[in-house]
C-alpha positions as a Python dict, from the first residue, in 0.01 Angstrom:
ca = {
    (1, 'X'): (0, 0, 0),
    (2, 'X'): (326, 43, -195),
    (3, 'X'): (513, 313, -13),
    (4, 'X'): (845, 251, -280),
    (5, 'X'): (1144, 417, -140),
    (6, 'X'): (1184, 811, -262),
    (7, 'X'): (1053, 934, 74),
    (8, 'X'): (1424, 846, 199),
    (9, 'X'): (1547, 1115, 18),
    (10, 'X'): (1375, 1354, 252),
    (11, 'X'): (1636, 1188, 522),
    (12, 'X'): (1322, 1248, 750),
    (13, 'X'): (1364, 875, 882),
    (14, 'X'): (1453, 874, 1261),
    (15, 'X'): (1588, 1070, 1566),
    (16, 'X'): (1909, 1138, 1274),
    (17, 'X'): (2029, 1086, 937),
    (18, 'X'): (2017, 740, 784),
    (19, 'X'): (2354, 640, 682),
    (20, 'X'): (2234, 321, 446),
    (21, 'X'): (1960, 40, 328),
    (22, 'X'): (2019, -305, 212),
    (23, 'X'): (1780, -485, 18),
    (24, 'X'): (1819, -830, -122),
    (25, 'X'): (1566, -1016, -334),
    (26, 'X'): (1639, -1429, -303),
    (27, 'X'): (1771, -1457, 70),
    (28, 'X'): (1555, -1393, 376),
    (29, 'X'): (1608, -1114, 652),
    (30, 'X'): (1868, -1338, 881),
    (31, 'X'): (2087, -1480, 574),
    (32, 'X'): (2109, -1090, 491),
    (33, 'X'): (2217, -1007, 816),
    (34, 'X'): (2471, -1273, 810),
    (35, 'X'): (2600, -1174, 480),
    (36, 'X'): (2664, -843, 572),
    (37, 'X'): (2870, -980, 857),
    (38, 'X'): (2656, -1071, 1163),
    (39, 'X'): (2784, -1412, 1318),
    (40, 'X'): (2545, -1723, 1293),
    (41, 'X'): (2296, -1772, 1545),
    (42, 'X'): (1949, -1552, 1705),
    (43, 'X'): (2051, -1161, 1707),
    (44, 'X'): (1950, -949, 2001),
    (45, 'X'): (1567, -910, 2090),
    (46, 'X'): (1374, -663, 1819),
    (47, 'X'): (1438, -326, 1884),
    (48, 'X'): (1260, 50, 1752),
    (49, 'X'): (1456, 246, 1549),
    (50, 'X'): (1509, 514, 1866),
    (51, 'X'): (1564, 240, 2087),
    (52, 'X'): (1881, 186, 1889),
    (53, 'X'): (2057, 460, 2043),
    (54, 'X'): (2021, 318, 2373),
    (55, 'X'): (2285, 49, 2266),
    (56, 'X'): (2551, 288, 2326),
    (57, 'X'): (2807, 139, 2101),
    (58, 'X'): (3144, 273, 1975),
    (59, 'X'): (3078, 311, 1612),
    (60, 'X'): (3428, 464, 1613),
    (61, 'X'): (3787, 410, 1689),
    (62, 'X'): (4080, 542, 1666),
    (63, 'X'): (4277, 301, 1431),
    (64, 'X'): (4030, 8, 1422),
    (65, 'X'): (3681, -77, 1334),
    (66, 'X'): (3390, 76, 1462),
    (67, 'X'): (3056, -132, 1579),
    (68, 'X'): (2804, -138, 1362),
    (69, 'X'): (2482, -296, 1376),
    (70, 'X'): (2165, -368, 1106),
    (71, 'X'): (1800, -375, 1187),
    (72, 'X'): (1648, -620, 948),
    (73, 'X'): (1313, -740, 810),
    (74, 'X'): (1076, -852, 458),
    (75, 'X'): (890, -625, 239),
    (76, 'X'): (766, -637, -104),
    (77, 'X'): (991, -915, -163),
    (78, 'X'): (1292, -820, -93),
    (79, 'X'): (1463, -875, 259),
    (80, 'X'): (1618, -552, 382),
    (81, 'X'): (1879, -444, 660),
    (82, 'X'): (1886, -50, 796),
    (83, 'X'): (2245, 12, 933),
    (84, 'X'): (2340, 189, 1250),
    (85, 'X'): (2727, 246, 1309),
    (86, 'X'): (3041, 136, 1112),
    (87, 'X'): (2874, -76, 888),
    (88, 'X'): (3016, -178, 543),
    (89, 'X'): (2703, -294, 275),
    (90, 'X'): (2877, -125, 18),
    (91, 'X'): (3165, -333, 10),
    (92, 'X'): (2968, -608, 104),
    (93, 'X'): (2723, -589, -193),
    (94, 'X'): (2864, -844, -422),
    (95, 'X'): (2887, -1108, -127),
    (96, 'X'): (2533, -1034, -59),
    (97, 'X'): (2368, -1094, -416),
    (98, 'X'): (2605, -1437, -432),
    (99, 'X'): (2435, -1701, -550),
    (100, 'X'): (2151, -1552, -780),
    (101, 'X'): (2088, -1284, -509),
    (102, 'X'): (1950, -916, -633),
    (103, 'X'): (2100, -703, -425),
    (104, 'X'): (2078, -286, -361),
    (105, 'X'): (2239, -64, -167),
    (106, 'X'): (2095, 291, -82),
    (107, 'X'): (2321, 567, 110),
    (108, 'X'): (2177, 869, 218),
    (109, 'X'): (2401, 1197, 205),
    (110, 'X'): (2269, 1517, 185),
    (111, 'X'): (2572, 1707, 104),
    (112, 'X'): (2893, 1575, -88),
    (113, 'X'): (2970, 1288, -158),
    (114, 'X'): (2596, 1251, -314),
    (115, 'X'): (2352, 954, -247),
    (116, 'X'): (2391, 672, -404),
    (117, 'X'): (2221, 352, -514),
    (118, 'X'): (2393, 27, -663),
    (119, 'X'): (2281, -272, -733),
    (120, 'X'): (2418, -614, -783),
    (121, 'X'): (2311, -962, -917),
    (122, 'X'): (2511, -1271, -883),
    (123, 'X'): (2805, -1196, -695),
    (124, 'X'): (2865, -889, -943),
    (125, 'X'): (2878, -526, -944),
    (126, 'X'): (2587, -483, -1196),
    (127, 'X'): (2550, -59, -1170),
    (128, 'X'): (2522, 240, -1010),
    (129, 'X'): (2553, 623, -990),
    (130, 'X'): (2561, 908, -723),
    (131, 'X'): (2246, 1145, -694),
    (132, 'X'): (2297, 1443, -930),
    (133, 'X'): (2615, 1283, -1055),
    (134, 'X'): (2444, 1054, -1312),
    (135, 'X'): (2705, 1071, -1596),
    (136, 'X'): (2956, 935, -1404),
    (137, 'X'): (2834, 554, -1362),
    (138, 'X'): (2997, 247, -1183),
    (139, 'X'): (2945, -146, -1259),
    (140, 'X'): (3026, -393, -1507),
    (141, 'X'): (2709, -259, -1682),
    (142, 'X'): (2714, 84, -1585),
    (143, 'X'): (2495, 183, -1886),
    (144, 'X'): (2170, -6, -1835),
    (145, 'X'): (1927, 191, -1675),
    (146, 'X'): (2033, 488, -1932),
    (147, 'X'): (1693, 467, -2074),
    (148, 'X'): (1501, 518, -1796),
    (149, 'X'): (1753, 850, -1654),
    (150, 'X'): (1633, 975, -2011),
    (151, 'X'): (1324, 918, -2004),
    (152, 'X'): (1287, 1033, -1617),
    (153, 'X'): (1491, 1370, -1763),
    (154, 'X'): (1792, 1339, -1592),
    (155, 'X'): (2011, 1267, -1860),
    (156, 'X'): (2038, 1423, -2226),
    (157, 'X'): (1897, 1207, -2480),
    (158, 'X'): (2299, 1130, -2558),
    (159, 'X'): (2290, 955, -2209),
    (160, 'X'): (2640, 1107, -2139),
    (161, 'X'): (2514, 1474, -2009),
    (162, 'X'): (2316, 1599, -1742),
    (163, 'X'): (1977, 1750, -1785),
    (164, 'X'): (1927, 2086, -1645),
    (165, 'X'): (1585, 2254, -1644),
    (166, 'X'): (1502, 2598, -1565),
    (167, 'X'): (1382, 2612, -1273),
    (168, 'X'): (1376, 2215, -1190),
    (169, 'X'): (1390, 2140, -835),
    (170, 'X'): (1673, 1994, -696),
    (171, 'X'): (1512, 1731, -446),
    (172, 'X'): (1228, 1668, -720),
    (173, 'X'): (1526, 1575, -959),
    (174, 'X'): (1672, 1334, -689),
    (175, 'X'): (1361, 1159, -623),
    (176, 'X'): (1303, 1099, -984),
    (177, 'X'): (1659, 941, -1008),
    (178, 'X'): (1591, 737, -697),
    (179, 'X'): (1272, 647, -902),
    (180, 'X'): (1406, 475, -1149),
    (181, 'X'): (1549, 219, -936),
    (182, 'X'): (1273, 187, -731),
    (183, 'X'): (1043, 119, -1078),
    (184, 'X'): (1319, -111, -1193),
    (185, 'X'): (1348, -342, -935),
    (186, 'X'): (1019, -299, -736),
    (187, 'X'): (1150, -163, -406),
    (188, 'X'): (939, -46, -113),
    (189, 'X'): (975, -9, 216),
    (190, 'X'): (762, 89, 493),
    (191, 'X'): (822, 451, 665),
    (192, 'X'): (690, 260, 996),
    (193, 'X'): (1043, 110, 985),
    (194, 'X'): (1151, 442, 1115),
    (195, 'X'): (895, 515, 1394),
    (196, 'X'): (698, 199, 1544),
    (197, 'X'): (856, -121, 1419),
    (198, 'X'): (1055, -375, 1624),
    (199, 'X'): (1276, -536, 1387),
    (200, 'X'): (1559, -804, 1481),
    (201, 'X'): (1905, -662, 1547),
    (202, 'X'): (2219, -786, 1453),
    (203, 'X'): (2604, -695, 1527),
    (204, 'X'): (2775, -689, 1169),
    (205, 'X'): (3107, -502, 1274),
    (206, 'X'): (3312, -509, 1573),
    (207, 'X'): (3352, -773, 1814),
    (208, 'X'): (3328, -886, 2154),
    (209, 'X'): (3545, -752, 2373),
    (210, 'X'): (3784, -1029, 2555),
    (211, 'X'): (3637, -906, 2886),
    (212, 'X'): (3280, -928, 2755),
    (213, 'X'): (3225, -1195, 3045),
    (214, 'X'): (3352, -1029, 3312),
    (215, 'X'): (3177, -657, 3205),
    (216, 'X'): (2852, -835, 3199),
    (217, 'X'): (2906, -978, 3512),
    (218, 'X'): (3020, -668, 3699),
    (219, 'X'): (2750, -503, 3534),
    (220, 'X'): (2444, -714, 3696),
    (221, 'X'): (2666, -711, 3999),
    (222, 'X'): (2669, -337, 4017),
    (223, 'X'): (2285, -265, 3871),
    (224, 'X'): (2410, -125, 3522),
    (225, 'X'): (2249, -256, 3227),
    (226, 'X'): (2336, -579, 3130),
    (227, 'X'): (2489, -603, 2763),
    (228, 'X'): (2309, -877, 2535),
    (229, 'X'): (2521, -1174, 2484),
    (230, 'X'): (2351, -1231, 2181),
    (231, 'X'): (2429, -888, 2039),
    (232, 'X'): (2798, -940, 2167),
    (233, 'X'): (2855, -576, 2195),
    (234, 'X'): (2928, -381, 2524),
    (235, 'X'): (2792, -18, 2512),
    (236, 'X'): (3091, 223, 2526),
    (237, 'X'): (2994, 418, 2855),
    (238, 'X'): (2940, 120, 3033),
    (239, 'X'): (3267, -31, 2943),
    (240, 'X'): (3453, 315, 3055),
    (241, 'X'): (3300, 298, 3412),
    (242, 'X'): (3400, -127, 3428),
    (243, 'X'): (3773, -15, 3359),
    (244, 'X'): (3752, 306, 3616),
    (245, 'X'): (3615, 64, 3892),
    (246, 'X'): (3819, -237, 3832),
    (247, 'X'): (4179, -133, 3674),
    (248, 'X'): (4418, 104, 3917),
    (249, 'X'): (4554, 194, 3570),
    (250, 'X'): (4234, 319, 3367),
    (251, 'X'): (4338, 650, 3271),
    (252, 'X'): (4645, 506, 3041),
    (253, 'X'): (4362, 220, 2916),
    (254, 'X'): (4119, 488, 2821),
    (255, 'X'): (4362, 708, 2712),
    (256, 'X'): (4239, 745, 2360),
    (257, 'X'): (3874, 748, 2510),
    (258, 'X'): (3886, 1050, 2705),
    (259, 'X'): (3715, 1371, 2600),
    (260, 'X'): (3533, 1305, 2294),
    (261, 'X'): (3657, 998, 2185),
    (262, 'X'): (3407, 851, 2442),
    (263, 'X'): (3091, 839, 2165),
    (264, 'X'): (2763, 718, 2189),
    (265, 'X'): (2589, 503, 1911),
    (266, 'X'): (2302, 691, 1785),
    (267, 'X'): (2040, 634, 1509),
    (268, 'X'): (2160, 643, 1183),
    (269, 'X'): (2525, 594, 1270),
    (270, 'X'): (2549, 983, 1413),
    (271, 'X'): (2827, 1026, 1694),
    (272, 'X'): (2764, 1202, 1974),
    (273, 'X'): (2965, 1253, 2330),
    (274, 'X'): (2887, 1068, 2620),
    (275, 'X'): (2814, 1153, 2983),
    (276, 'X'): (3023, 945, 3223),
}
């Protein structure tokens, strides 16, 4: 069964809001992964989309990169990575679709700025648009799925103006715009991606931290969790209560981590603060 993609505008796909998609067409699930910045080699063992908060990663910081991690996998064709976390697909689309690679890029917002889709081909910026902002278009060919927004009745038969029915629904009118990218370029995607699949995670922003050896051994030492070397990430509570037990001057480390700087990782890139 095709299940296509509109259901994502609903944002009904996990414990939170999505923040993005990644599909490529040409490459398979790990060269995506890698593309969008994970490092070469096995990521960390598969994991549910609501285990993914149980990573516990900073996916912000004060003057740096966040952490941000993809779960990936194949359907339809096309390979496709769901990010958690600072993440950066967007800017990463024409480096994705290198080498003959189709390549789209889905953001969920449900306020301002709007959703939007792009897609590249080649190493190139092909098109794209926001959600209800149609008219204004992006790309080196920002005019060629026109046709189809006219014919879906989103845009005047002009192409440069905005539809507006009486009455026409506003999350009907998104889905038909998301619809003519999904017709286009034959995009589906499981909504079991959201609720019972394991899929293979990788760490595509953020880094190690230089005392990633000596947290994961004080970890096992102490009976915390033990962070996955393959994943090369250390979850931010766990890295707060290595530098209370082991450096006399923790509270000028953590400085900038106290109070609600300390944030927990959660599904679809949401922050939230974090017991000690």
């Amino acid at each position: 069964m095709n299940n296509g993609i509109q259901w994502l505008i609903d944002g009904d796909t996990g414990m939170e809001t999505m923040i993005g998609v990644v599909f490529a067409r040409g490459i398979e699930a790990r060269e995506l992964a890698m593309r969008l910045g994970a490092p070469e080699g096995p990521g960390a063992d598969p994991l549910t989309d609501a285990e993914i908060s149980h990573l516990d990663v900073e996916a912000y910081r004060p003057g740096e990169s966040g952490d941000g991690v993809v779960r990936v996998g194949e359907h339809a064709g096309w390979a496709f990575a769901i990010e958690y976390g600072h993440c950066e697909g967007l800017s990463r689309l024409e480096e994705v679709s290198r080498g003959g690679v189709e390549a789209v890029y889905y953001s969920h917002n449900p306020e301002h700025p709007p959703t939007i889709v792009f897609y590249a081909r080649d190493g190139r910026s092909i098109c794209g648009f926001g959600l209800r902002e149609e008219r204004i278009r992006w790309g080196e060919e920002p005019d060629l799925l026109v046709p189809e927004l006219v014919a879906a009745r989103i845009l005047t038969a002009n192409g440069t103006d905005l539809r507006e029915d009486e009455g026409d629904d506003d999350t009907d009118r998104k889905r038909r715009a998301l619809a003519v990218f999904e017709e286009r370029f034959g995009l589906s995607l499981p909504r079991t991606v959201f609720t019972v699949d394991r899929l293979p995670v990788h760490a595509v922003n953020g880094a190690p931290a230089p005392d990633f050896d000596a947290v994961r051994a004080w970890a096992e030492d102490n009976g915390h969790p033990v962070p996955d070397e393959r994943l090369g990430l250390i979850p931010a509570r766990l890295h707060h209560s290595f530098v209370r037990d082991t450096d006399p001057q923790w509270q000028q480390r953590l400085g900038y981590r106290s109070g609600p700087a300390i944030t927990s990782f959660h599904v679809g890139g949401g922050l939230g603060s974090a017991s000690e």
